[in-house]
TIRO-2110 file (N, C-alpha, C; in Angstrom, 1 decimal):
// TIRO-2110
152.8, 338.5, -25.8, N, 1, A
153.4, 337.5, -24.9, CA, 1, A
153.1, 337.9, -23.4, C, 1, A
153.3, 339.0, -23.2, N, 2, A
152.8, 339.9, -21.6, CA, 2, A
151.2, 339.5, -21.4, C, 2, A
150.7, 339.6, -22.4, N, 3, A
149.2, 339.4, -22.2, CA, 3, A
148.5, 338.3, -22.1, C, 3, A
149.6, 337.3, -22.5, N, 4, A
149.1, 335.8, -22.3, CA, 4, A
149.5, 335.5, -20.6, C, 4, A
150.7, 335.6, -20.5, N, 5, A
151.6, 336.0, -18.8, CA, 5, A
150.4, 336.3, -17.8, C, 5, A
150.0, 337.5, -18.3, N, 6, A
148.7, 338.2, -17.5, CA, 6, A
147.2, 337.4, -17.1, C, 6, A
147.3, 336.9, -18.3, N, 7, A
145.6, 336.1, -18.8, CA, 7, A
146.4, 334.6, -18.2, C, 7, A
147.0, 334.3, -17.9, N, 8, A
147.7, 333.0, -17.2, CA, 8, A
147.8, 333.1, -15.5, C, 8, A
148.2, 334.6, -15.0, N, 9, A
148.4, 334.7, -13.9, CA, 9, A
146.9, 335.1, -13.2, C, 9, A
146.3, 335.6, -13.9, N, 10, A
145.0, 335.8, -13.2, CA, 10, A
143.8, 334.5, -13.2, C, 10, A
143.8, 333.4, -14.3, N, 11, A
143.5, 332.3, -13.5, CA, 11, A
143.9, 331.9, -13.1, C, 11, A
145.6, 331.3, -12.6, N, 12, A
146.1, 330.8, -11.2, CA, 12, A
145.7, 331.8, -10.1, C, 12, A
145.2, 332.9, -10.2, N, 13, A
145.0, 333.5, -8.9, CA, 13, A
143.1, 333.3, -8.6, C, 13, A
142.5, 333.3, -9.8, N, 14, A
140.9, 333.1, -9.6, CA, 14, A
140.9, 330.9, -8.8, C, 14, A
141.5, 330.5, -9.6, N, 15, A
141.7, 329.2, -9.3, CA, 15, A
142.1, 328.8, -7.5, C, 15, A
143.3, 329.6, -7.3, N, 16, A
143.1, 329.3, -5.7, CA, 16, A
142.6, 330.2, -5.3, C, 16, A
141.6, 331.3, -5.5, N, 17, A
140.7, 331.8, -4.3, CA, 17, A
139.3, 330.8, -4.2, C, 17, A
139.1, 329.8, -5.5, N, 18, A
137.9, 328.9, -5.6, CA, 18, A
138.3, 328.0, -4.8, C, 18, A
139.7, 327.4, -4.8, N, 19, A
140.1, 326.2, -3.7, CA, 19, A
140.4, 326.8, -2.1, C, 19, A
140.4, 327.8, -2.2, N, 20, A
140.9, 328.4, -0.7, CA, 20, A
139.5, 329.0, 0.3, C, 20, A
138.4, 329.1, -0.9, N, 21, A
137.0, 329.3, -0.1, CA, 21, A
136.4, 328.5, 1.0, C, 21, A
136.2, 327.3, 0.2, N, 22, A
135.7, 325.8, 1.0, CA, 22, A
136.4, 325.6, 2.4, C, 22, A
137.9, 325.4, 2.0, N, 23, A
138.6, 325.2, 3.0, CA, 23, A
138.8, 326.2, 4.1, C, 23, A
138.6, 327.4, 3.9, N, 24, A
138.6, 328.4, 4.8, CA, 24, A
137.1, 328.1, 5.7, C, 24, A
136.0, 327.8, 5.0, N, 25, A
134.9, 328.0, 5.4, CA, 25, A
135.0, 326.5, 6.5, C, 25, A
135.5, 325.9, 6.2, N, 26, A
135.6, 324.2, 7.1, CA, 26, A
136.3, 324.3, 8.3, C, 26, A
137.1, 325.6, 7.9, N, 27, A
137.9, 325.9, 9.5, CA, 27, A
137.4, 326.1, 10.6, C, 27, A
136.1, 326.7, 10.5, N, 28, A
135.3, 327.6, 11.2, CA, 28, A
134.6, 325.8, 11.9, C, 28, A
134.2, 324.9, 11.5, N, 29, A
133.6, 323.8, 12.1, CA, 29, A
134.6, 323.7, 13.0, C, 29, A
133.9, 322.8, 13.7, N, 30, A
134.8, 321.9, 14.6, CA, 30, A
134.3, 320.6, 14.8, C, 30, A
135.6, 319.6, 14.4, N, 31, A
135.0, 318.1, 14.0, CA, 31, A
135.4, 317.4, 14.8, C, 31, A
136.0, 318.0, 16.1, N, 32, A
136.2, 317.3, 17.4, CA, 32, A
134.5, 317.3, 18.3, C, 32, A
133.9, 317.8, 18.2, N, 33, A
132.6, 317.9, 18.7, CA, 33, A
131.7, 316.7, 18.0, C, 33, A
131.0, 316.1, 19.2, N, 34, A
129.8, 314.8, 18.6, CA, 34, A
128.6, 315.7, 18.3, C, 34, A
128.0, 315.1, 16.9, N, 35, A
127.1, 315.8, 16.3, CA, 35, A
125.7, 315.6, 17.7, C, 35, A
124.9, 316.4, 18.4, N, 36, A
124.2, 316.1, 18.9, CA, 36, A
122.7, 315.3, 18.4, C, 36, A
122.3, 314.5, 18.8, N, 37, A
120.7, 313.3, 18.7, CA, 37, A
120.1, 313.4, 19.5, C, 37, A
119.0, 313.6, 18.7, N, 38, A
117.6, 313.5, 19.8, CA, 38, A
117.1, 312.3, 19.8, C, 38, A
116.7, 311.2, 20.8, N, 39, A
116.3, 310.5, 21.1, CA, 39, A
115.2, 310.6, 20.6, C, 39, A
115.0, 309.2, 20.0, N, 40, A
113.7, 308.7, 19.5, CA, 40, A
112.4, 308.3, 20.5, C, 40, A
111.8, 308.8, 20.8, N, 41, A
110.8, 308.6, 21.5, CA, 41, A
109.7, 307.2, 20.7, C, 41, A
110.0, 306.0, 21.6, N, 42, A
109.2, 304.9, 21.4, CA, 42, A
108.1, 304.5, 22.0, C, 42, A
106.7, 304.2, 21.1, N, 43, A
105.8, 304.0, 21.3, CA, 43, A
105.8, 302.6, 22.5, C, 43, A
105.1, 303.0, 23.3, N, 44, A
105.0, 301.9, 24.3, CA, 44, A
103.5, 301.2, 24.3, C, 44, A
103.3, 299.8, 23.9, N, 45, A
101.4, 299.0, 23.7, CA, 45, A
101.0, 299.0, 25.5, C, 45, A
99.6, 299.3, 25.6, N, 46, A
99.0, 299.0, 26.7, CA, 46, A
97.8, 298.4, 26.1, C, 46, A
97.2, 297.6, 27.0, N, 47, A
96.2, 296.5, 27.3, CA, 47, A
95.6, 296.3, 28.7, C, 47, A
94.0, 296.0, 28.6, N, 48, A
93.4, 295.7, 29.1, CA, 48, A
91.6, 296.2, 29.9, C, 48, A
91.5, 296.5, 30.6, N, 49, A
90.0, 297.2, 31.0, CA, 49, A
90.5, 298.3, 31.5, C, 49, A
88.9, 299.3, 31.2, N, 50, A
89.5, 300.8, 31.8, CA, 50, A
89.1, 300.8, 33.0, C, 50, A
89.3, 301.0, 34.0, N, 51, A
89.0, 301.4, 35.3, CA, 51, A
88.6, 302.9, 35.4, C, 51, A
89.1, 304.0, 34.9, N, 52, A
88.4, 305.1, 35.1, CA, 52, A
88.3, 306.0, 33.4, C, 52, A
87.3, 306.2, 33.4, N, 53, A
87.5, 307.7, 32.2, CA, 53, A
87.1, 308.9, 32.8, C, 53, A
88.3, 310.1, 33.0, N, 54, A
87.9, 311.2, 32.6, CA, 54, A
88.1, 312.5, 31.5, C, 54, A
86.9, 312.7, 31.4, N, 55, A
86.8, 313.4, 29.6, CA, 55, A
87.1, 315.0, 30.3, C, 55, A
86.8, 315.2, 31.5, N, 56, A
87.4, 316.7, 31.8, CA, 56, A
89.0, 316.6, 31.3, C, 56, A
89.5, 315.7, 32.3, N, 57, A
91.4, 315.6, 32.8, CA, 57, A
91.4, 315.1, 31.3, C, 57, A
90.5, 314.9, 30.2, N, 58, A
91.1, 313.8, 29.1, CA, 58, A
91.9, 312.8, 29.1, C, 58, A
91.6, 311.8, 30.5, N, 59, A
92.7, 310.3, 30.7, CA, 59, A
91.9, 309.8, 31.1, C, 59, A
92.3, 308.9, 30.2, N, 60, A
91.6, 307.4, 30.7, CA, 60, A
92.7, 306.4, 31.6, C, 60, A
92.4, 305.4, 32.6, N, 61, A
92.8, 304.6, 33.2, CA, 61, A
92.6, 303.1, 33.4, C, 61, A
94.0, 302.7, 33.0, N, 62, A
94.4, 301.2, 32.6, CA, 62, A
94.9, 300.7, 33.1, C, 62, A
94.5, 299.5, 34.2, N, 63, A
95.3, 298.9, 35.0, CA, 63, A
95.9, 300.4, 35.9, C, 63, A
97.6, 300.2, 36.3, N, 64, A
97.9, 301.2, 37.0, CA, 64, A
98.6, 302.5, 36.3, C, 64, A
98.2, 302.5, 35.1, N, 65, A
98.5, 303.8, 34.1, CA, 65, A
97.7, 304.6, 33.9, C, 65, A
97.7, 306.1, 33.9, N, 66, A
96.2, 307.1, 33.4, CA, 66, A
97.3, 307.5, 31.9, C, 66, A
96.5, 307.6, 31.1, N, 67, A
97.3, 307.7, 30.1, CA, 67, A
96.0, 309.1, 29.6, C, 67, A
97.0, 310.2, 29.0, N, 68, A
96.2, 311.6, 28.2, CA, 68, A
95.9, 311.0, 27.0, C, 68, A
94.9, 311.5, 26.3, N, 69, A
94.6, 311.4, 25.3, CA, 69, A
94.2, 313.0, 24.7, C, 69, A
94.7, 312.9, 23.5, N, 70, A
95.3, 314.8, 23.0, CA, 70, A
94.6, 314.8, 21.3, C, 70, A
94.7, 315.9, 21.2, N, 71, A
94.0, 316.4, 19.8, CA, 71, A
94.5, 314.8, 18.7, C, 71, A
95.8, 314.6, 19.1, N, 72, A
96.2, 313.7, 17.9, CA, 72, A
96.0, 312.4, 18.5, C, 72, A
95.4, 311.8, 19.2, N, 73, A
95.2, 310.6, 19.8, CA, 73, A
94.2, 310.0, 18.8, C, 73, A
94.2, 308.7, 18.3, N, 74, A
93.2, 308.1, 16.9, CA, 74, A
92.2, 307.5, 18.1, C, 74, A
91.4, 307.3, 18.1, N, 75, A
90.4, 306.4, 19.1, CA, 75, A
89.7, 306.0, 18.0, C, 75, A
89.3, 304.3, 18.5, N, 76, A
88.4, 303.7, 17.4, CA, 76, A
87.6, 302.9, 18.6, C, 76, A
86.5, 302.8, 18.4, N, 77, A
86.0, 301.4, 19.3, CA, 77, A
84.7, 300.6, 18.1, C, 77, A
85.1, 299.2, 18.2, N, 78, A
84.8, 298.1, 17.4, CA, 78, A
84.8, 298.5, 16.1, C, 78, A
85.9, 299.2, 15.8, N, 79, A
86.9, 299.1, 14.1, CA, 79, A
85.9, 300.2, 13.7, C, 79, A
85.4, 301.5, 14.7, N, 80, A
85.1, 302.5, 13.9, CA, 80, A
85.1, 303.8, 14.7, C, 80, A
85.5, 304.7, 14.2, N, 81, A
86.0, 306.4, 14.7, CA, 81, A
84.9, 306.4, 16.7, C, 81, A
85.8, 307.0, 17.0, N, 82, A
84.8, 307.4, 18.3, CA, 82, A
85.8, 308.4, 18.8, C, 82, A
85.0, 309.0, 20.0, N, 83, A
85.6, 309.9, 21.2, CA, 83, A
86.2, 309.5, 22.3, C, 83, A
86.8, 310.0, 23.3, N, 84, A
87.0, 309.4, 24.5, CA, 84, A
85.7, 309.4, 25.2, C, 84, A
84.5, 310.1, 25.1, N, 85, A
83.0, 309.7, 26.0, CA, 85, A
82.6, 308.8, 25.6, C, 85, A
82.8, 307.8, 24.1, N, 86, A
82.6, 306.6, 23.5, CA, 86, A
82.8, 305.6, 24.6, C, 86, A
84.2, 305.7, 25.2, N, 87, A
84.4, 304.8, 26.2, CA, 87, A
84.1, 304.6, 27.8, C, 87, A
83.8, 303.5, 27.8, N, 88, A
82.8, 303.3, 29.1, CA, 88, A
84.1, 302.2, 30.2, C, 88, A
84.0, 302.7, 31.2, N, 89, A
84.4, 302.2, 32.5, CA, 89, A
84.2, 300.3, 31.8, C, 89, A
85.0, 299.7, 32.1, N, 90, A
85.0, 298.1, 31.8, CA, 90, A
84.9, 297.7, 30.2, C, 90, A
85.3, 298.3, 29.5, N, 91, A
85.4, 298.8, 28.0, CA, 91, A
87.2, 297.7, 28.1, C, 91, A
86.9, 297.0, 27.5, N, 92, A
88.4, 296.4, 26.8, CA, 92, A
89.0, 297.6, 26.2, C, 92, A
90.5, 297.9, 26.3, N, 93, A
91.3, 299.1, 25.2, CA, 93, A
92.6, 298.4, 25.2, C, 93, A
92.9, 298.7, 23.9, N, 94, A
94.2, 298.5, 23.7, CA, 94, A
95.0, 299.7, 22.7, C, 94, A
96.4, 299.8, 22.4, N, 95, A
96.9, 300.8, 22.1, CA, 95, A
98.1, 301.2, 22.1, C, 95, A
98.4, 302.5, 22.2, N, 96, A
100.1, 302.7, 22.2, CA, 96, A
100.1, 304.0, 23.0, C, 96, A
101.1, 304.3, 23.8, N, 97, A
101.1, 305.5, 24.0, CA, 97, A
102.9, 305.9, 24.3, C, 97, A
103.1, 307.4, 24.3, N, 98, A
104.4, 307.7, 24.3, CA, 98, A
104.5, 308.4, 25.4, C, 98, A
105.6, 308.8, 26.2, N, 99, A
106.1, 309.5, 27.3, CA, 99, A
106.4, 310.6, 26.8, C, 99, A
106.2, 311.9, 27.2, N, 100, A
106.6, 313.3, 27.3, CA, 100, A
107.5, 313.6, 28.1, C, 100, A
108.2, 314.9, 28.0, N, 101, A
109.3, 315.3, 28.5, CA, 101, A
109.3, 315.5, 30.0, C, 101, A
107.7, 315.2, 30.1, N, 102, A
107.2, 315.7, 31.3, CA, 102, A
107.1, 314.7, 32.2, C, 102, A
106.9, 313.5, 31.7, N, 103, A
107.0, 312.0, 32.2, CA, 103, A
105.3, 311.6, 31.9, C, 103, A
104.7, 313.1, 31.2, N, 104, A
103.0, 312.9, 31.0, CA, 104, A
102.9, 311.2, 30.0, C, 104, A
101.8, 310.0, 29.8, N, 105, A
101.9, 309.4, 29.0, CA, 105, A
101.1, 309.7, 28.4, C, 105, A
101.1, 310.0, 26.9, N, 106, A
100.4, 310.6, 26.1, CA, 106, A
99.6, 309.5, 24.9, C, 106, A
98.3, 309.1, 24.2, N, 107, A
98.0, 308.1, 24.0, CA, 107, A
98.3, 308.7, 22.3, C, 107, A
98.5, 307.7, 22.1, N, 108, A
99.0, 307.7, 20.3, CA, 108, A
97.6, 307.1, 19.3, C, 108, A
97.0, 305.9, 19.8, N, 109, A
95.9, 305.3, 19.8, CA, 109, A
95.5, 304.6, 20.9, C, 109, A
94.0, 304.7, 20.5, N, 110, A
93.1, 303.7, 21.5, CA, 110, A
92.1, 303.2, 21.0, C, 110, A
92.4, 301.6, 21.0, N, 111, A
91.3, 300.6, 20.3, CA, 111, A
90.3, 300.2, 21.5, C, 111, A
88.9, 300.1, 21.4, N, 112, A
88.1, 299.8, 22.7, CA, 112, A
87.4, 299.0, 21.9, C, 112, A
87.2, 297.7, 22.3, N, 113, A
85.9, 296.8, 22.2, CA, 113, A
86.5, 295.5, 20.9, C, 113, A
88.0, 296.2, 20.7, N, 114, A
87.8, 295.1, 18.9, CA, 114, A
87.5, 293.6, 19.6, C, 114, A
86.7, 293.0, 18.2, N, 115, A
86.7, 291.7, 18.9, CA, 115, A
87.5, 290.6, 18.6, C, 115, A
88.6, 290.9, 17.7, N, 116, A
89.5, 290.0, 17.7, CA, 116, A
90.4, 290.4, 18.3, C, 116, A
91.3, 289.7, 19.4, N, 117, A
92.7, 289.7, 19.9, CA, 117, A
93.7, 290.2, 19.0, C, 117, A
94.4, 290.9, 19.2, N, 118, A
95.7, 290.8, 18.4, CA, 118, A
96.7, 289.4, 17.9, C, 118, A
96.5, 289.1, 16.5, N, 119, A
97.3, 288.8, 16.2, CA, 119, A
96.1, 288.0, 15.6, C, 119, A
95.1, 287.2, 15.9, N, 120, A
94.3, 286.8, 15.5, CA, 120, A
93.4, 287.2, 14.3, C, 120, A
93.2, 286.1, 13.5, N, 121, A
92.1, 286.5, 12.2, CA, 121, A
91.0, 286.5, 12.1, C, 121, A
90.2, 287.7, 12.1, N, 122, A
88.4, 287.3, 12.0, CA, 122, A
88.1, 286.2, 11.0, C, 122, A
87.5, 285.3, 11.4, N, 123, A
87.1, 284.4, 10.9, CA, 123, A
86.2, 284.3, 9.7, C, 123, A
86.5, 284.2, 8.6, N, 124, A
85.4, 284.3, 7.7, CA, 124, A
84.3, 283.1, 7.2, C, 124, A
83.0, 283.6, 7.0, N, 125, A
82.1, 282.5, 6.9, CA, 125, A
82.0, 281.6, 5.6, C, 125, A
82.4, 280.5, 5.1, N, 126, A
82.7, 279.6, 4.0, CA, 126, A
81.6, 279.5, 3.6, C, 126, A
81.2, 278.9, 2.2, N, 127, A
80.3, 278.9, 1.6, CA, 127, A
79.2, 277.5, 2.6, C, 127, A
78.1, 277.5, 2.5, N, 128, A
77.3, 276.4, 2.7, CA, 128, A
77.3, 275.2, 2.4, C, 128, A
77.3, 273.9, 3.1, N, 129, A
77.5, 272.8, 2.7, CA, 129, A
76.1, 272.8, 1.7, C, 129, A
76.0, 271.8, 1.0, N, 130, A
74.8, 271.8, -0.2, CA, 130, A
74.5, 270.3, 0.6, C, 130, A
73.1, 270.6, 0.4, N, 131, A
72.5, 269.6, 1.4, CA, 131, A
72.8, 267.9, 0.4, C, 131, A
73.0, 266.9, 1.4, N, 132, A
73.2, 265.2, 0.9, CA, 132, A
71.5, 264.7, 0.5, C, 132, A
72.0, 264.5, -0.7, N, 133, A
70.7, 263.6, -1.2, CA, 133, A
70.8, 261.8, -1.0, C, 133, A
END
């Protein structure tokens, strides 16, 4: 009978040091504090002609923007891989670029030369009329 007593009191005591763990450990938080967020940094579209490329400074210039272009910058001109020396002064570009901490604008992509507009569908060529007899 003592031995059951015993073998009874020692899991009520294993039992709340398992419920008394958690709760001790949650003390230590503090849930009065706002979890801190980083601001999502949003891609911003630019358009239009370059007015300047330099491949030293690596920026090109749009309208009144110089925007960097960096290791991870995609450049395409007329729907295929290029460089920034691909691009020439009066070169259509279009694209996205993001702001740095630094207020640097950094290019995400740059499309040069496509020839459809945004939003528009290249037009595909239909079959031939068959000549009238």
């Amino acid at each position: 009978m003592k031995n059951q007593i015993a073998k009874i009191a020692l899991f009520g005591l294993v039992a709340a040091a398992l419920v008394a763990v958690p709760t001790a450990g949650r003390a230590g938080d503090s849930t009065n504090t706002p979890a801190q967020t980083v601001p999502k940094k949003h891609s911003q579209p630019f358009h239009g002609k370059v007015a300047a490329v330099d491949t030293a400074a690596m920026t090109v210039s749009v309208a009144s923007l110089t925007i960097n272009v960096t290791s991870e910058t995609k450049i395409t001109k007329d729907g295929k891989p290029a460089t920034l020396s691909d691009i020439a002064v009066g070169d259509t570009v279009g694209g996205s670029f993001r702001k740095d901490d630094t207020g640097k604008l950094n290019a995400s992509i740059i499309r040069a030369n496509d020839k459809a507009p945004t939003g528009e569908k290249k037009k595909k060529a239909g079959p031939a009329a068959a000549p009238a007899n």
